[in-house]
N, C-alpha and C positions, 0 to 999 in steps of 0.2 A: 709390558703390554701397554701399547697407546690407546688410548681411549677419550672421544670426546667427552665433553660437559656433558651431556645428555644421558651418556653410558656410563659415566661416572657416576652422574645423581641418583640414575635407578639401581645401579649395583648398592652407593652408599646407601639408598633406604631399604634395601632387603639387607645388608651386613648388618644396620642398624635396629629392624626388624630382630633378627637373629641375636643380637646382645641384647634387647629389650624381653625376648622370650627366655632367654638364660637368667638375666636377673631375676626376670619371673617366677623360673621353676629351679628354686634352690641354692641361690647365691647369696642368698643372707644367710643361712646355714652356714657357706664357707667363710662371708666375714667370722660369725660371729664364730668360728673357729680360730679365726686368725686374732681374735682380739679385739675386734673393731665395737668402740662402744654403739649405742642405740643404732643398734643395726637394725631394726625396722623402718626407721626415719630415713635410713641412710639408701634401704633399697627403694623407698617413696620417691626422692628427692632423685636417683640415679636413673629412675622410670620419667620423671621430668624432664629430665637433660635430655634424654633419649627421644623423649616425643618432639621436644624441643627440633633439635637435630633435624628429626625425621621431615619434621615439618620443614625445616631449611631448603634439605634437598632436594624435597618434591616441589620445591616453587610455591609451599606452605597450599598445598593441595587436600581441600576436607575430604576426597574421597581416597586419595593415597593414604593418608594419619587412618583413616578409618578402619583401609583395609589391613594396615600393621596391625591395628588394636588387636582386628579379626584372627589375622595370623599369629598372634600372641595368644588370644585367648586357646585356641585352637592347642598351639604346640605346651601350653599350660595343664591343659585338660589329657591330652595324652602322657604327658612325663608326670606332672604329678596329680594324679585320679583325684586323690583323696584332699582337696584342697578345698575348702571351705568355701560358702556360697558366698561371705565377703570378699574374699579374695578376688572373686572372678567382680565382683561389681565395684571396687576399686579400679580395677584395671580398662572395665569399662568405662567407670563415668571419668578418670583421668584419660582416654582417648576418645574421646565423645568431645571433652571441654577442650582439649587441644586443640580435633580439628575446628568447633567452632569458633573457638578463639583465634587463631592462627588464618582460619580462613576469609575473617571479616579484618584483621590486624598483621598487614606484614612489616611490622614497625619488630623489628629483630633485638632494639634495646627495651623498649618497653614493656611490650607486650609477653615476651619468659620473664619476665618479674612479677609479673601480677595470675598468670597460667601457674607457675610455681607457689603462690601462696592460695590463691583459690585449689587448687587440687591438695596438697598439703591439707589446709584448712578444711577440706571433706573427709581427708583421711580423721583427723584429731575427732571430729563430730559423730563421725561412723561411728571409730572406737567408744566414743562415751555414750552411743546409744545403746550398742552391743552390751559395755554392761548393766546398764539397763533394763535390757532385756534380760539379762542371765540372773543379774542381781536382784531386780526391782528396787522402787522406790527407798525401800527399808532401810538397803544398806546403805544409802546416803544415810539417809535420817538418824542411822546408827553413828555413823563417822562422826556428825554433826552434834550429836549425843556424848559422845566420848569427848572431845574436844571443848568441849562446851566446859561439862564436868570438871577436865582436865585445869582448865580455864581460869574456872572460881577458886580452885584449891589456893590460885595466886591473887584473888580478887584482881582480875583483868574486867575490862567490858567483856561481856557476850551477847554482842546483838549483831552480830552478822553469821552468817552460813558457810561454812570453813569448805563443805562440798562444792559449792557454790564457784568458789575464789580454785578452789584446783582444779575442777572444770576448766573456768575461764583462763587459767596460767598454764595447763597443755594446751587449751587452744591456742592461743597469741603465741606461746614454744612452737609450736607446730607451723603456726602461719608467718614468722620470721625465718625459721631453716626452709621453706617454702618459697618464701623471696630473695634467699640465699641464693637459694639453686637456680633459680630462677638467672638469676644477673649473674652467675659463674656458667650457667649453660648459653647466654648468649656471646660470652670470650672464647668460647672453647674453639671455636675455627682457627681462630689467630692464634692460642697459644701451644695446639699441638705441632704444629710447625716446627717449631723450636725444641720439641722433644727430643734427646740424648737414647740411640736404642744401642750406644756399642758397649755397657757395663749390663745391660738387660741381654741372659741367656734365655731362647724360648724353646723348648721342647716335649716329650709327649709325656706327661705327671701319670698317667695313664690313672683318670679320677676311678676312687676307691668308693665314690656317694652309692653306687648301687650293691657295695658288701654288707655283707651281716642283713641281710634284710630278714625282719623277723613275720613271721604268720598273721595277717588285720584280723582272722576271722578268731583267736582267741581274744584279742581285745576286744572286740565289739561282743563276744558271748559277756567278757568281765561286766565291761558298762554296763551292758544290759542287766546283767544280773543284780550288779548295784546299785544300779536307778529303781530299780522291781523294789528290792528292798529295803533301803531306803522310805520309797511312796508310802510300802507297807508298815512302817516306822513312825514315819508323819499320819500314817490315818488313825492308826492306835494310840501314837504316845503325844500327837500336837506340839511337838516340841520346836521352835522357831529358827533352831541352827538346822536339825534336822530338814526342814522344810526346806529350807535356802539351798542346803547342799544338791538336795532332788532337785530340783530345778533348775541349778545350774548343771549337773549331770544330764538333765531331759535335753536344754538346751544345746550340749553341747555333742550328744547325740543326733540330734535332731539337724545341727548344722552341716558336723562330717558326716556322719554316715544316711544324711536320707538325702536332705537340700543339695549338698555339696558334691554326693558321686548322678543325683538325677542331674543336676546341671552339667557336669560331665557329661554324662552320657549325652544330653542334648547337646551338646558343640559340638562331642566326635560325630553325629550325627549329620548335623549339620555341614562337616567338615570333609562328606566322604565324596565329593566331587573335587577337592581340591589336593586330591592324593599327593601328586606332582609337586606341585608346591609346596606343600609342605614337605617331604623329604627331600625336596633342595634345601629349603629351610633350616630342617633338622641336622645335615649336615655341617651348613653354617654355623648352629647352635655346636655342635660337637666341635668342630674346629677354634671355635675362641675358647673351649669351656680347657680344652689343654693351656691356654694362655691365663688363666686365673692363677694357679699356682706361683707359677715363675714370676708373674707381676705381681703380685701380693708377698712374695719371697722379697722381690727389688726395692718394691716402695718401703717395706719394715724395716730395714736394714737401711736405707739411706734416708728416711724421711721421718717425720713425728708429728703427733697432736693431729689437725683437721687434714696438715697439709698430704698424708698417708694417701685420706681418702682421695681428696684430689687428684693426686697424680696417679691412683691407682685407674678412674675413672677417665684420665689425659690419656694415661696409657691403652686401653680398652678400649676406649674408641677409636686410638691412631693406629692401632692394629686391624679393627674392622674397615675403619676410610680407605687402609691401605692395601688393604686387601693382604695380608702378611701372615702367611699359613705357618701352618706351627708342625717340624718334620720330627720322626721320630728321629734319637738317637742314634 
């Protein structure tokens, strides 16, 4: 199939589009099946490359990056409902900062170096506010408390804040693999080129992610039940673990099952004139998600340490650039 630059770049940013929704909804799950360490970081940093990318072929367009973020959130909220209301605001505000980043900067070395550690870097800050929120104050105070104690047994100093220093070392961890990604996603045009696909078998894994799927609505009676009780526990006995526990319980109620399926419900909402679209889309999403297996099969087997992720990631996208459909059997 010949195709101009122009039909190239729109095809690559919906294919791109399409592996950007798949990491979205449930591709950390299959790393960290396959082994892959901090696989949260690693689907962050894969979501960068991607906008990255996306931004490339659309001529670094803030209203193309936009409407990917759009069609992402979208095919997120339909495949996986029950996803957290941070989830969906990661995804936005790392496609919000692309396109403006991207749209005032088409400097291609520079600018994914610093798009990748700024988005990173709001990932790392989200997480320490969440618990935060879940934990409160206390549990710092606590860590800092133990540590401290721990401390004197060896007569050390204790005049610093140990909560403090682990904050700030996931941050500056988070906003380094951030500028990693960043200056490995602006090589990636050049070095898929050079990709090897005759030891790589691609065929139909026929994903097993939607088996075993068990009943939400006796979970959510559990929580409930145990957040109730619980509450009822801390009003009578005052007791300060107890307390913590409810509250992370409310918390984490309160994010799946109230914040997180209404936001849902407002995308698909929001999403019901783009029918079309989206099941093009979806289909794209279904066509690489067979190519996960067999690439994650190829790269374990011939590669190790960071360089896995890598070439699992070379691989994934020169499959999407290529447009390189995956047949059954």
């Amino acid at each position: 199939m010949n195709l101009n630059k122009s039909e190239f770049n729109n095809r690559a940013v919906n294919r791109l589009t399409a592996l950007w929704a798949l990491n979205e909804s449930g591709l950390g799950g299959i790393l960290h099946a396959a082994k892959f360490p901090f696989t949260g970081i690693l689907v962050g940093g894969f979501a960068v490359i991607l906008i990255t990318l996306i931004a490339r072929y659309s001529n670094f367009s803030f209203k193309a990056i936009l409407k990917a973020t759009a069609m992402v959130l979208m095919i997120k909220a339909a495949v996986s409902p029950h996803s957290p209301f941070p989830a969906y605001l990661a995804v936005s505000f790392q496609g919000l900062l692309g396109a403006i980043m991207f749209s005032l900067s088409r400097n291609f070395k520079s600018t994914p170096i610093v798009f990748g550690g700024l988005a990173l870097l709001e990932s790392a800050i989200q997480k320490i506010l969440l618990t935060v929120l879940f934990f409160g104050m206390s549990f710092w105070k606590s860590v800092d408390d133990f540590v401290l104690n721990t401390i004197k047994l060896f007569q050390l100093p204790a005049d610093f804040s140990f909560s403090e220093w682990i904050a700030i070392g996931y941050v500056v961890f988070y906003l380094v693999i951030g500028l990693m990604m960043g200056r490995f996603a602006s090589k990636i045009p050049g070095l898929i080129d050079s990709l090897d696909f005759s030891g790589l078998k691609l065929y139909d894994t026929k994903d097993s992610a939607n088996k075993n799927r068990k009943s939400k609505s006796l979970i959510i009676i559990a929580f409930i039940s145990i957040a109730l009780s619980l509450q009822l526990i801390s009003f009578f006995g005052g007791l300060p673990f107890i307390q913590l526990l409810a509250r992370v319980i409310f918390f984490m109620l309160l994010f799946y099952y109230v914040v997180g399926p209404l936001t849902t419900k407002l995308i698909i909402f929001l999403s019901r004139n783009r029918s079309e679209e989206i099941s093009k889309l979806n289909k794209d999403v279904a066509q690489l998600r067979l190519a996960v297996k067999p690439v994650l099969n190829y790269v374990n087997k011939n590669y190790h340490g960071i360089n896995r992720f890598k070439m699992f990631v070379l691989y994934m996208i020169a499959i999407s650039l290529n447009d390189i459909r995956i047949e059954n059997e």
